[in-house]
LUMTIKE-700731 format. One record per residue (C-alpha): residue number from 1; residue in one letter; x, z, y. Coordinates in steps of 0.001 Angstrom, whole numbers, always signed. Layout:
<recs>
[NUM,A,[X,Z,Y]]
...
</recs>
This chain:
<recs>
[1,X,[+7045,-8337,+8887]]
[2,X,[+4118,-8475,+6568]]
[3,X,[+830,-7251,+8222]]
[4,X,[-2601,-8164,+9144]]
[5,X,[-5637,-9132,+9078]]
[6,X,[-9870,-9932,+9430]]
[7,X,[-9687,-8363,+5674]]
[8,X,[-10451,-8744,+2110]]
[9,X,[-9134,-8200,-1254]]
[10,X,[-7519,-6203,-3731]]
[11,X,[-5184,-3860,-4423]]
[12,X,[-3834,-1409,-7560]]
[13,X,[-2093,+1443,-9254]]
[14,X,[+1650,+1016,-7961]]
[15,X,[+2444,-2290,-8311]]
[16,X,[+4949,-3019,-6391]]
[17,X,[+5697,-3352,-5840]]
[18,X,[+4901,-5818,-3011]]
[19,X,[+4896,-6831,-383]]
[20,X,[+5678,-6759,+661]]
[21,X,[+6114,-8029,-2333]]
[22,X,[+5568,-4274,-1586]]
[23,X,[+6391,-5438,-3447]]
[24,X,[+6243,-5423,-3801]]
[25,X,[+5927,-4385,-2673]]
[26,X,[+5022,-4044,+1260]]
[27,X,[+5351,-5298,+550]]
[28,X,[+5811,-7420,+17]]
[29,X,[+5545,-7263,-686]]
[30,X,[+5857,-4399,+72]]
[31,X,[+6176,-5124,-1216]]
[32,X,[+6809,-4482,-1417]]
[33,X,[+7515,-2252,-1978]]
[34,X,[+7680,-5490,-626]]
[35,X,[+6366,-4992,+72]]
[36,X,[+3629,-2982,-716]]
[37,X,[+2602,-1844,-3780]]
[38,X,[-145,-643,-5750]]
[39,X,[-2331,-1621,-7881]]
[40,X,[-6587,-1542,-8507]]
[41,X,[-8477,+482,-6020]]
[42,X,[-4740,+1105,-3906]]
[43,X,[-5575,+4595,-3976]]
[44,X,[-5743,+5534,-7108]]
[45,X,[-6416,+8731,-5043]]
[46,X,[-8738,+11173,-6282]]
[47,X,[-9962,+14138,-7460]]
[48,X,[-12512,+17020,-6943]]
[49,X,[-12745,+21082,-7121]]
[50,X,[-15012,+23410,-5663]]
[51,X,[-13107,+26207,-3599]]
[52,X,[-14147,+29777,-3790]]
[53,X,[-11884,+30213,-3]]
[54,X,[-14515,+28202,+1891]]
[55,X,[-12060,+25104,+2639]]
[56,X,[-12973,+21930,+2302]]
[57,X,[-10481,+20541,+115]]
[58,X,[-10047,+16965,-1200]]
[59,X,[-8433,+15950,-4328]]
[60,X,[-6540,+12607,-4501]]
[61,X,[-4177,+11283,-7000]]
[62,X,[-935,+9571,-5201]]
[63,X,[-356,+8017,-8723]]
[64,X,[+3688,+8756,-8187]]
[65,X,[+5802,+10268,-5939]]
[66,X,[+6361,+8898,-2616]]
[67,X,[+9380,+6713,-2236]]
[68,X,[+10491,+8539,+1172]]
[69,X,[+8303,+10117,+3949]]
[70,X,[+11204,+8620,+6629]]
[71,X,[+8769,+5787,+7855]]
[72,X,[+11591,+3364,+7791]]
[73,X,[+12229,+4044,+4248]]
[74,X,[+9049,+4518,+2572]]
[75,X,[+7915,+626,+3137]]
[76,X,[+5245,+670,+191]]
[77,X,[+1606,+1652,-836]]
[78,X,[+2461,+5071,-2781]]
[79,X,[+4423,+6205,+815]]
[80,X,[+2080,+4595,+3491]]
[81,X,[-1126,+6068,+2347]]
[82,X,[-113,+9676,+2515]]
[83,X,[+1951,+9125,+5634]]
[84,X,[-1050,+7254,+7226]]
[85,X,[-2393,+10618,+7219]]
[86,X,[+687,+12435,+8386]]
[87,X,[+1657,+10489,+11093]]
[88,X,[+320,+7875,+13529]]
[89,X,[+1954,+5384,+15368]]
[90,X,[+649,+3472,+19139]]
[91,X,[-1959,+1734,+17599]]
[92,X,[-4454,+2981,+14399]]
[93,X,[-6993,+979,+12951]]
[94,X,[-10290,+2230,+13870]]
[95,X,[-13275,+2384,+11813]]
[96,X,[-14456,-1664,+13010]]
[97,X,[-10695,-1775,+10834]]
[98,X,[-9040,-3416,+14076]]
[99,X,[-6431,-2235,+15834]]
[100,X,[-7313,+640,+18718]]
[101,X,[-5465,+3125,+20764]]
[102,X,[-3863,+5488,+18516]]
[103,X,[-480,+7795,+20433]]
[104,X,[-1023,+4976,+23074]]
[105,X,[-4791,+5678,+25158]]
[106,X,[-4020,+2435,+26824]]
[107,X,[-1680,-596,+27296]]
[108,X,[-828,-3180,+29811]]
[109,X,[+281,-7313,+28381]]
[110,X,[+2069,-9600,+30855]]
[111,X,[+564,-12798,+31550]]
[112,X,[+3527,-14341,+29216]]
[113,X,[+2677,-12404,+26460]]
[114,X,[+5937,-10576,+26235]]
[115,X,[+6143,-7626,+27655]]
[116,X,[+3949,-4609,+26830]]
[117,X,[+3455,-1731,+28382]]
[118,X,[+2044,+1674,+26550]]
[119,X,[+929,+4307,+27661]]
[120,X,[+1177,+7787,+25796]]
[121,X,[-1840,+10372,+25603]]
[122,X,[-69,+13618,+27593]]
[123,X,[-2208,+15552,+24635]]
[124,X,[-135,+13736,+21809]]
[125,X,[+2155,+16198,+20317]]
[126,X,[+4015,+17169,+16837]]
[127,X,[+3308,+19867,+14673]]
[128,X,[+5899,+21926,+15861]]
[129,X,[+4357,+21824,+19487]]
[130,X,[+7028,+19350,+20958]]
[131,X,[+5329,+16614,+22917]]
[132,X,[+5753,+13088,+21121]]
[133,X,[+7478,+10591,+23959]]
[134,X,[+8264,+7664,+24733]]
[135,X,[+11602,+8171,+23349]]
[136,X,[+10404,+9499,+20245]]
[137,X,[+9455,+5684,+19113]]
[138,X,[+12326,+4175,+20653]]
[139,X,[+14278,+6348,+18380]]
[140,X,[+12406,+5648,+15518]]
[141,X,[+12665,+1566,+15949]]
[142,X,[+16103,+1256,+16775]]
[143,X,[+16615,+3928,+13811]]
[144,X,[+14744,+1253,+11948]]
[145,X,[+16797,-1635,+12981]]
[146,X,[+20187,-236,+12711]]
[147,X,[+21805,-2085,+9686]]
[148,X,[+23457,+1461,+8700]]
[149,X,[+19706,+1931,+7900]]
[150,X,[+19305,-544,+5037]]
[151,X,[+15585,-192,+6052]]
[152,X,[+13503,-2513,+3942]]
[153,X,[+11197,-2433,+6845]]
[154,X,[+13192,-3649,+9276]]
[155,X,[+12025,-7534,+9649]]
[156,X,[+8916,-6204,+11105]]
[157,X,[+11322,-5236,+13986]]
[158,X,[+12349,-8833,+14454]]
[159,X,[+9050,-9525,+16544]]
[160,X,[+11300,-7449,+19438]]
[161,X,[+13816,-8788,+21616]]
[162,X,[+17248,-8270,+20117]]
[163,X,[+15604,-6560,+16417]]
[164,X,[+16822,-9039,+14693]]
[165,X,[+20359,-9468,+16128]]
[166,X,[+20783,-6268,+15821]]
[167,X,[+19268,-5583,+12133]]
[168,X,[+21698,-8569,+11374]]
[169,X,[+25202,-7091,+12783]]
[170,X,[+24791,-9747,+15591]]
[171,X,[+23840,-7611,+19054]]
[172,X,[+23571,-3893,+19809]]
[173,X,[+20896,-1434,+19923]]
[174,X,[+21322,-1934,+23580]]
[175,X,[+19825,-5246,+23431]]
[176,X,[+16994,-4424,+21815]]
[177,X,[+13655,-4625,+24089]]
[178,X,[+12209,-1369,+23713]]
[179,X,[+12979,+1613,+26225]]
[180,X,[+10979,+4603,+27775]]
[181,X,[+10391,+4195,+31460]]
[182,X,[+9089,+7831,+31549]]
[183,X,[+7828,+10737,+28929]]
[184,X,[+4799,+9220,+28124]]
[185,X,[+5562,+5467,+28957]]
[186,X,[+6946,+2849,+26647]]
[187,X,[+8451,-897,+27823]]
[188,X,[+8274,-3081,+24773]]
[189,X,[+9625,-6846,+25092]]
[190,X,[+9245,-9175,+22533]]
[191,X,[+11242,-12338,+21545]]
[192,X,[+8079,-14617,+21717]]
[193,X,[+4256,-14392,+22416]]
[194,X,[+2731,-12835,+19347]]
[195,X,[-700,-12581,+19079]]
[196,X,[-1150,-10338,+16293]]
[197,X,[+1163,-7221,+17891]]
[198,X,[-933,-4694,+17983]]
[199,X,[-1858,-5257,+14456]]
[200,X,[+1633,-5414,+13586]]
[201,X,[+1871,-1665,+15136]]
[202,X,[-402,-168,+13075]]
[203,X,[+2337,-226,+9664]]
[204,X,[+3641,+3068,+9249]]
[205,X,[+7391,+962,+9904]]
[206,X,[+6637,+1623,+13347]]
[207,X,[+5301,+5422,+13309]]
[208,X,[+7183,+7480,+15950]]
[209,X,[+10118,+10086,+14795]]
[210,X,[+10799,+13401,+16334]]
[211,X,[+14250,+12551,+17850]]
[212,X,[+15181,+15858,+18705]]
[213,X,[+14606,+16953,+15178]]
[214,X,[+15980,+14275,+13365]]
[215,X,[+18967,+14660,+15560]]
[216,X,[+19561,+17803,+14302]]
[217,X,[+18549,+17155,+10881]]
[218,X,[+18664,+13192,+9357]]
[219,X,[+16740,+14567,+6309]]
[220,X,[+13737,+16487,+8294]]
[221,X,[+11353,+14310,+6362]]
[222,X,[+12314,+15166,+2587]]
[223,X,[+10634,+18483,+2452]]
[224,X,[+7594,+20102,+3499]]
[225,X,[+9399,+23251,+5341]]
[226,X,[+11111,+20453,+7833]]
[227,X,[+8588,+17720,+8240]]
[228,X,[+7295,+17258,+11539]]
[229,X,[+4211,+15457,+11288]]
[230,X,[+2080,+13531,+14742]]
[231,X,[-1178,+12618,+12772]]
[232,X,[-4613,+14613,+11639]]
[233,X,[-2774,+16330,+8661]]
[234,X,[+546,+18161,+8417]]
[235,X,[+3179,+18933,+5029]]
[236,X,[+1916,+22468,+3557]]
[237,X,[+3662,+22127,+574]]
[238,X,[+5131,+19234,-1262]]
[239,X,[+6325,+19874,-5275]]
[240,X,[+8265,+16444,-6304]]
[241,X,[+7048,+14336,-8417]]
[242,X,[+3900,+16750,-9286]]
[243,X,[+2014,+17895,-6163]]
[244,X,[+1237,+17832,-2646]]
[245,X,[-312,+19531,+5]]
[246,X,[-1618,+18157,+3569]]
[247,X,[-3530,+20910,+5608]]
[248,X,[-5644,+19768,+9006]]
[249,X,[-2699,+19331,+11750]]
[250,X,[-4018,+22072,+14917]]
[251,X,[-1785,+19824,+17191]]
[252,X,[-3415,+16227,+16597]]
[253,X,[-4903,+15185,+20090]]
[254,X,[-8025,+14553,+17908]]
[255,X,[-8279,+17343,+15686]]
[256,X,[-11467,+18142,+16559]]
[257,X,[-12647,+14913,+14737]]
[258,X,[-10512,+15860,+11381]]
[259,X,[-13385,+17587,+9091]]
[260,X,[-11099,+18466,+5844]]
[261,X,[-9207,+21678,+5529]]
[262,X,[-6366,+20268,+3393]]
[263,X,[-6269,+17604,+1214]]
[264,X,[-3792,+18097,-2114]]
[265,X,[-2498,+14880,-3943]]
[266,X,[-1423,+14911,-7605]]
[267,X,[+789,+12381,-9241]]
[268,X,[-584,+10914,-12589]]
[269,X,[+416,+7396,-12917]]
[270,X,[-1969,+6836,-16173]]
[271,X,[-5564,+5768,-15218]]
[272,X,[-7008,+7586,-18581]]
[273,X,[-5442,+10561,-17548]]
[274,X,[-6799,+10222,-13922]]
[275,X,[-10625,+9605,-14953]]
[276,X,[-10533,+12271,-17161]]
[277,X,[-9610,+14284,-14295]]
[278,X,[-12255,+12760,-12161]]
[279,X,[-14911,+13727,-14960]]
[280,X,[-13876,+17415,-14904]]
[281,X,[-13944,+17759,-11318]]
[282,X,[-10263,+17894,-10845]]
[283,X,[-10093,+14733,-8793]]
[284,X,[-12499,+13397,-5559]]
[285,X,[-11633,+10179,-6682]]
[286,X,[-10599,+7905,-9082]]
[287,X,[-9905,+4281,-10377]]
[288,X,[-11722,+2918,-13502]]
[289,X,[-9134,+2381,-16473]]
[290,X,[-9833,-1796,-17224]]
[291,X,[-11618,-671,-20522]]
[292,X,[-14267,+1301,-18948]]
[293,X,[-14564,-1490,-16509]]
[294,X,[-18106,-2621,-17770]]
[295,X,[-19273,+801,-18020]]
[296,X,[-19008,+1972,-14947]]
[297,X,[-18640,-778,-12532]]
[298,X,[-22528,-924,-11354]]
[299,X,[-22650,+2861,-11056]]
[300,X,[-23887,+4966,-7314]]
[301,X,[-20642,+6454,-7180]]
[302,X,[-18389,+3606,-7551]]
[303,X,[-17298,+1970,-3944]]
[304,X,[-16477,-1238,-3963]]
[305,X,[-14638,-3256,-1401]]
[306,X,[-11751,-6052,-118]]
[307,X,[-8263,-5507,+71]]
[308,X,[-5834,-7513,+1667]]
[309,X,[-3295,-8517,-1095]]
[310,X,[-2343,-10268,-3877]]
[311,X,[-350,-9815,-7486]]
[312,X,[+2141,-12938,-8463]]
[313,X,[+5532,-13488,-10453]]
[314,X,[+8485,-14416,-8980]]
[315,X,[+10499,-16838,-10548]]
[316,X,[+14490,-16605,-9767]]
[317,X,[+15374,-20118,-9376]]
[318,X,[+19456,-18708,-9429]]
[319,X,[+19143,-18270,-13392]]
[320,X,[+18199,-20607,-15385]]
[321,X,[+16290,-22110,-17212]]
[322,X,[+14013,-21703,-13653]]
[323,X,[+16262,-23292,-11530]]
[324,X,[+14366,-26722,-12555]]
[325,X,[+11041,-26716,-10706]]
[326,X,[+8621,-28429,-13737]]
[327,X,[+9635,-25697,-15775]]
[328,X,[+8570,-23768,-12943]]
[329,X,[+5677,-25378,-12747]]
[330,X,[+5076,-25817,-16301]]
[331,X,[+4812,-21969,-16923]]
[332,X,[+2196,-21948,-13776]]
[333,X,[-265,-24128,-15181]]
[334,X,[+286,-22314,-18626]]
[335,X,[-1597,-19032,-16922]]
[336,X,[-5379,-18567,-17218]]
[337,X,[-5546,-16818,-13801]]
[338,X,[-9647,-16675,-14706]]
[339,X,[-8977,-15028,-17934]]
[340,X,[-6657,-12504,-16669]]
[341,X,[-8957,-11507,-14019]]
[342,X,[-11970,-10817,-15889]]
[343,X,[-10631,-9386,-19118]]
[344,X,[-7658,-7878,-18460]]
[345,X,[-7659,-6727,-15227]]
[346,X,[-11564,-6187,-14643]]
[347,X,[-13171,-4290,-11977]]
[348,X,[-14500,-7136,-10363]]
[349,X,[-11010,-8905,-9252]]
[350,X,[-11021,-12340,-8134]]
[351,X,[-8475,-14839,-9727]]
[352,X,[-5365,-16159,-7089]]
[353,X,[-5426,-19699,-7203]]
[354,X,[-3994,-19903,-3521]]
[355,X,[-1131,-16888,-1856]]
[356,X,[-2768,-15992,+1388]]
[357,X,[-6019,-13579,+373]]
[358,X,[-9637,-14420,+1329]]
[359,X,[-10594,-12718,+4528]]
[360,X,[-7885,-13957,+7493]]
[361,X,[-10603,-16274,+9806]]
[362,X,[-9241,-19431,+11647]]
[363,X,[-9931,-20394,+14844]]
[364,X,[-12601,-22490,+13768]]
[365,X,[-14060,-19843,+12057]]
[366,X,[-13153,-20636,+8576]]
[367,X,[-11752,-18527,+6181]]
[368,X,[-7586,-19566,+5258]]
[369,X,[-8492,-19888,+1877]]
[370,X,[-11575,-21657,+1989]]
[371,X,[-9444,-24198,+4059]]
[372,X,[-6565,-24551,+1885]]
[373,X,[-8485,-24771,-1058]]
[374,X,[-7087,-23963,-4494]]
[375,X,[-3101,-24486,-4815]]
[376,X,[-2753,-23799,-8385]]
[377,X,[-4707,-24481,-11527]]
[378,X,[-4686,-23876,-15329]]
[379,X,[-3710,-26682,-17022]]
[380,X,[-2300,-26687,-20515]]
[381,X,[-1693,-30750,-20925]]
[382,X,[-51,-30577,-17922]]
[383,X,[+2089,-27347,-18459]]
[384,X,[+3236,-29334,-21759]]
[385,X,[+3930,-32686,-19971]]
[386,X,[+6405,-31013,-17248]]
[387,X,[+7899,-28569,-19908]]
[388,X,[+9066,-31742,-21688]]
[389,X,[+10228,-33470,-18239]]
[390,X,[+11987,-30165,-16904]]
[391,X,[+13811,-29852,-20299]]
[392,X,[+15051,-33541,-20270]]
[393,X,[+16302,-33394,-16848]]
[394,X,[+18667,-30369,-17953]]
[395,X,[+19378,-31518,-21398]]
[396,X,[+17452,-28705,-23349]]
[397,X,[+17298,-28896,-26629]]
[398,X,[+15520,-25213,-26087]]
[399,X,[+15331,-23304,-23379]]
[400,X,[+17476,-20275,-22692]]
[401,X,[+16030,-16840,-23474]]
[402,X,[+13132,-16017,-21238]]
[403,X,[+12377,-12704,-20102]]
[404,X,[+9467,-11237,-18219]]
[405,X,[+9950,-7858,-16091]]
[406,X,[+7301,-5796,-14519]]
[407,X,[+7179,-2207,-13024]]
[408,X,[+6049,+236,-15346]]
[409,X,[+1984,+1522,-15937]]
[410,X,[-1080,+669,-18595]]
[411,X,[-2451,-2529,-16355]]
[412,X,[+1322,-3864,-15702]]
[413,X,[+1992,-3761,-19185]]
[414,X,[-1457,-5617,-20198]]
[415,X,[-1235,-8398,-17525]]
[416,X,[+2289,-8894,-18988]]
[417,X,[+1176,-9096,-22365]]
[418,X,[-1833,-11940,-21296]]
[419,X,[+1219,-13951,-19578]]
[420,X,[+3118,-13688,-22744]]
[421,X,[+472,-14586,-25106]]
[422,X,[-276,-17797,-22790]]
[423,X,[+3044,-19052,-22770]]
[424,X,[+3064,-18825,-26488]]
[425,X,[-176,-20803,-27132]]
[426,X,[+278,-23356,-24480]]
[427,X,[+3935,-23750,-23964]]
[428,X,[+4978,-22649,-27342]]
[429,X,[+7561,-20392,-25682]]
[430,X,[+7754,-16969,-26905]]
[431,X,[+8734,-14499,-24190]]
[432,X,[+10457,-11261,-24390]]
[433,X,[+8684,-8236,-22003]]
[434,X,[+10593,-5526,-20308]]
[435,X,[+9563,-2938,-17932]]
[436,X,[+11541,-548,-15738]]
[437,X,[+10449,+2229,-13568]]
[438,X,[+9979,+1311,-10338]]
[439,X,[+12984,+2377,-8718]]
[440,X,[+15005,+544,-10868]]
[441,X,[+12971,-2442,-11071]]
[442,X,[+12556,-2720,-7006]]
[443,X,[+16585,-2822,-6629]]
[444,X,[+17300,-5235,-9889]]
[445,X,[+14826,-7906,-8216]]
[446,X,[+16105,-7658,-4946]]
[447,X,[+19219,-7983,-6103]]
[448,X,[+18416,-11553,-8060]]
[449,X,[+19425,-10357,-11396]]
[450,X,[+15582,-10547,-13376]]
[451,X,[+14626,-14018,-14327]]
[452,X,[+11012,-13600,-14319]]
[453,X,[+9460,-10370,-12514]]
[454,X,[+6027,-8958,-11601]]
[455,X,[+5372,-8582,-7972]]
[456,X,[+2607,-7762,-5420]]
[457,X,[+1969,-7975,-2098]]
[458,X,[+171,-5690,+142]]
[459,X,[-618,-6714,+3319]]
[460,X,[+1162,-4889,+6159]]
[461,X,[-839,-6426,+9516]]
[462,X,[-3739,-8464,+9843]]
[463,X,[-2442,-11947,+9960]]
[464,X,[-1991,-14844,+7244]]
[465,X,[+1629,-15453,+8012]]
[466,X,[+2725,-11798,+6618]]
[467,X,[+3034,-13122,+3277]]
[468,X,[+4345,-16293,+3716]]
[469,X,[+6969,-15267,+6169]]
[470,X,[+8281,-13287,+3233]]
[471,X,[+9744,-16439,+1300]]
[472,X,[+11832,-17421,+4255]]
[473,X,[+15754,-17580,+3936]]
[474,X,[+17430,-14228,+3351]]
[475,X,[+14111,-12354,+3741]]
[476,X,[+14642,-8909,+2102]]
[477,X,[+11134,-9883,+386]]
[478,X,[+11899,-13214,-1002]]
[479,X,[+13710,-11864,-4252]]
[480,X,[+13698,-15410,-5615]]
[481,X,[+16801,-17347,-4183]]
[482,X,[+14466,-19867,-2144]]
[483,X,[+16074,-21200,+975]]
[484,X,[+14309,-24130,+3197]]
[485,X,[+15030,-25253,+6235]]
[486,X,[+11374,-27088,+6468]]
[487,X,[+9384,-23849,+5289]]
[488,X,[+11739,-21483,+7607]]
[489,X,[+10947,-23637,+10306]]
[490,X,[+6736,-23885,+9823]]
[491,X,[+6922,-19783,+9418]]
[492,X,[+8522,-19575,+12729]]
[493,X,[+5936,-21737,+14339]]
[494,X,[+3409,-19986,+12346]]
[495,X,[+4964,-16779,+14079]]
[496,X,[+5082,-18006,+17328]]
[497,X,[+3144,-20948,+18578]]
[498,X,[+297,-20068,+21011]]
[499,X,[-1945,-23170,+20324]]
[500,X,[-3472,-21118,+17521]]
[501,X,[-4788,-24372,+15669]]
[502,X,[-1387,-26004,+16009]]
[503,X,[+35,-22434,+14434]]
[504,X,[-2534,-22349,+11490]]
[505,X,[-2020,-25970,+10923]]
[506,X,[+2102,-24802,+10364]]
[507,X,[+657,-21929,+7881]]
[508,X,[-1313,-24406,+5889]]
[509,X,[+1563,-26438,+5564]]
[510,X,[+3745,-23757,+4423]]
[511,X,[+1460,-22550,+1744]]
[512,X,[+1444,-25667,+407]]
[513,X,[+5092,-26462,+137]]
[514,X,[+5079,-23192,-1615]]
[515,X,[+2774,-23731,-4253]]
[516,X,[+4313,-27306,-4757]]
[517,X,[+8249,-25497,-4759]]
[518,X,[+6744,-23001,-7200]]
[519,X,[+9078,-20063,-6528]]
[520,X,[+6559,-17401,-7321]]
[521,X,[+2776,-17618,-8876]]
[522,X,[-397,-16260,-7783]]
[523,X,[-2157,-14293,-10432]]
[524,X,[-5295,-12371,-8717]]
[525,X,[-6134,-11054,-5494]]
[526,X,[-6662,-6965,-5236]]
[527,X,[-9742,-5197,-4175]]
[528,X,[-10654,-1423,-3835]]
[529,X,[-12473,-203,-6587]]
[530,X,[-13076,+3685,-6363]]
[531,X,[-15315,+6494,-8046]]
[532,X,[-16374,+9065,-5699]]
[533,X,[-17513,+12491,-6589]]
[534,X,[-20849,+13400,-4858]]
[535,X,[-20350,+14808,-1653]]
[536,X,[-17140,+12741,-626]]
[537,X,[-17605,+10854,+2490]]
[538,X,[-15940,+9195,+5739]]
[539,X,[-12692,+7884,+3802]]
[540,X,[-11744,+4853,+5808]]
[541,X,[-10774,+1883,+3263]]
[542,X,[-8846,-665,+5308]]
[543,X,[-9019,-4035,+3742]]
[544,X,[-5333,-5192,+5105]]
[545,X,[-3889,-1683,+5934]]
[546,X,[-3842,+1969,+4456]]
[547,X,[-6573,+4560,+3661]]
[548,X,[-7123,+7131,+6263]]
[549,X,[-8807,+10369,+5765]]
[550,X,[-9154,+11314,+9777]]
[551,X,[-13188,+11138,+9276]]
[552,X,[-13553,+12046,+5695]]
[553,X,[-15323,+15133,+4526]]
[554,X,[-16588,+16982,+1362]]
[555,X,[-20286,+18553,+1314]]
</recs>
């Protein structure tokens, strides 16, 4: 699902968390993580050493350890980066960031739209010197889509004939349209004309898997000794939760283009900790901690750019007292997006006063947002007035306990803090913070049981209805209890219409109904913000997708 994009915006230290969203994940969110999740300057990579063996080694920071290197597993920012790197799937965003031939040299679309036809590079092959085939992805995807899976990625698989019945315990992997007509050909029917496929390829979801290995070991990706990789870097080494090691992969069709020896990832999920790193030449790269913000912003070394996603709290309208939508709404227009966004956050992040980032183009040429205009607001009369209306329509005297949950880091923790003195001065509602490490936090919101929980949403293709479609009924990213039959039914024209005005026109209906429903609320967009030692160069920054370090080098 979630994925996109002419790109923009923002992203951070492990946010999750998605969206997903990514998270939150994703992505969502993922997501979360839904989606997708991370949080300022997504890569928090960094880090720099000079090497008395002559390699060129880069130093990033991974910020924690990878939720899983199985591609259908590890659906959020803190697993896609490194395994953009490991592995690559048909299509790979190119420098232009659009989508261009990646294990696929070519491909063939029927005149319906439905059917599409790959063809393999006969050079493609795996670290272990096995070719990668056709059936090596139609492995991977029905892997994906097998229920047994639990993959959190696997609604990205319902753009395929049969995905979704299958995902859903209602067909077979049989019936899904994917199958390899030869060794280095791949048949892929979908369920209806979608534009944005090849965009939709480029999420690590859909990265091949070594079938013969994984056949003969299910857990080939959870160590570095049995980790085939199919990308510009392969597993050296890989210490959890402290280290890892990627050296240049001597079986990548392109190697020739891959300028780093190795690149080595720590995992420090403090942003102090990381700049002081940084500054003693232990990291390439770094984000700027919030309070060093105005410091350093405006320095030569400091790159600056979009990044498709967006931060928000979901509200779970299954416990009260958020089941009424004015109290939903009240504690919306209670938030100072502006405030949060320029003193807490910093690092030049925009405020959210809309869900779908700056950056996705309609077909007239406008930007989404700019069309839509501004969904939210801050309003403290108006907070007040609907407090007092939601209350009297349930018959509070006071409203139940409140609690606010977020993943755990430094900027989590201060964003929550802003929320909770706002409600205080503008609601007069004092409410109680919590925070849980990821893990736990990603499986306690998707299993409705916080009240009020942090979220963010990175985008997984290049398309405005990858975060919206995450809100429809029984979405693994909706995490909020929301069911509609009128916004289910504008995503799915929003998916699949082919009068692209008519399908925008469905998108900027459903972001509306959204913001007036009030399930979740924007809070600020992400961007990349990232020091760079001197010397660094060629590290592809994807505004909606993941960083790749095929053309990065180190004088």
């Amino acid at each position: 699902m979630k994925k996109h994009l002419l790109f923009l915006l923002a992203i951070a230290l492990v946010l999750f968390l998605a969206a997903c969203t990514t998270g939150e994940n994703a992505g969502e969110e993922q997501e979360e993580p839904d989606s997708a999740e991370t949080e300022s300057g997504e890569e928090e990579s960094e880090g720099t050493a000079e090497e008395s063996s002559g390699e060129k080694i880069l130093y990033l920071n991974n910020g924690i350890e990878p939720t899983s290197f199985d591609p259908s597993i590890g659906f959020d920012a803190v697993s896609w980066d490194p395994l953009n790197n490991l592995m690559e799937g048909l299509t790979r965003l190119d420098q232009d960031h659009k989508a261009g031939p990646g294990v696929a040299e070519s491909w063939d679309i029927s005149d319906d739209g439905l059917t599409y036809t790959f063809h393999l590079r006969e050079d493609a092959n795996w670290s272990n010197g096995d070719p990668v085939v056709a059936e090596d992805f139609v492995y991977a995807w029905k892997y994906m889509l097998d229920p047994d899976t639990a993959s959190p990625a696997a609604f990205l698989g319902y753009f395929i004939k049969g995905g979704e019945a299958y995902n859903t315990g209602e067909g077979s992997a049989d019936d899904v349209g994917v199958r390899a007509v030869d060794e280095k050909t791949l048949e892929v029917e979908l369920e209806q004309p979608t534009g944005f496929f090849l965009d939709v390829l480029t999420n690590p979801a859909f990265f091949p898997v070594n079938h013969k290995v994984a056949q003969e070991n299910p857990e080939w990706h959870a160590e570095a000794d049995t980790f085939v990789a199919n990308g510009p870097f392969m597993l050296e080494s890989w210490e959890h939760n402290v280290e890892m090691v990627f050296a240049k992969n001597p079986e990548y069709w392109d190697a020739d283009a891959v300028k780093l020896d190795k690149v080595h990832f720590a995992m420090v999920n403090d942003t102090n900790t990381q700049y002081q790193m940084f500054e003693s030449g232990e990291l390439d790269t770094a984000s700027i901690p919030p309070e060093m913000s105005d410091q350093l912003i405006d320095g030569d070394n400091v790159f600056i750019g979009p990044y498709g996603g967006l931060e928000f709290y979901r509200f779970n309208i299954t416990k009260e007292p958020f089941h009424n939508k004015k109290i939903r709404q009240a504690f919306s227009y209670a938030i100072d997006r502006q405030e949060i966004a320029e003193y807490v956050v910093k690092n030049g992040v925009e405020p959210a006063f809309g869900y779908v980032s700056p950056g996705f183009i309609t077909p007239s040429g406008e930007d989404f947002r700019d069309v839509n205009g501004d969904l939210v607001a801050f309003d403290p009369e108006k907070a007040k007035q609907l407090l007092e209306e939601g209350m009297a329509e349930e018959g509070y005297d006071e409203l139940p306990p409140i609690t606010l949950s977020y993943n755990t880091s430094d900027l989590n923790k201060a964003v929550a803090e802003a929320l909770q003195d706002m409600f205080i001065q503008h609601l007069d509602v004092e409410v109680s913070l919590e925070n849980q490490e990821w893990a736990v936090f990603a499986e306690a919101q998707q299993n409705l049981e916080l009240q009020f929980s942090r979220s963010s949403f990175i985008n997984d293709y290049n398309d405005p209805v990858n975060f919206l479609e995450s809100f429809i009924t029984d979405s693994y990213m909706n995490r909020t209890g929301f069911s509609s039959e009128e916004y289910d039914a504008l995503i799915e024209k929003g998916r699949s219409e082919t009068d692209e005005e008519a399908r925008y026109e469905a998108l900027f209906e459903a972001e509306k109904l959204l913001a007036e429903e009030m399930i979740a609320t924007p809070i600020r967009y992400y961007n990349t913000v990232v020091l760079e030692a001197e010397g660094v160069t060629g590290i592809l920054r994807h505004p909606v997708g993941y960083f790749d370090l095929k053309y990065a080098d180190k004088q």
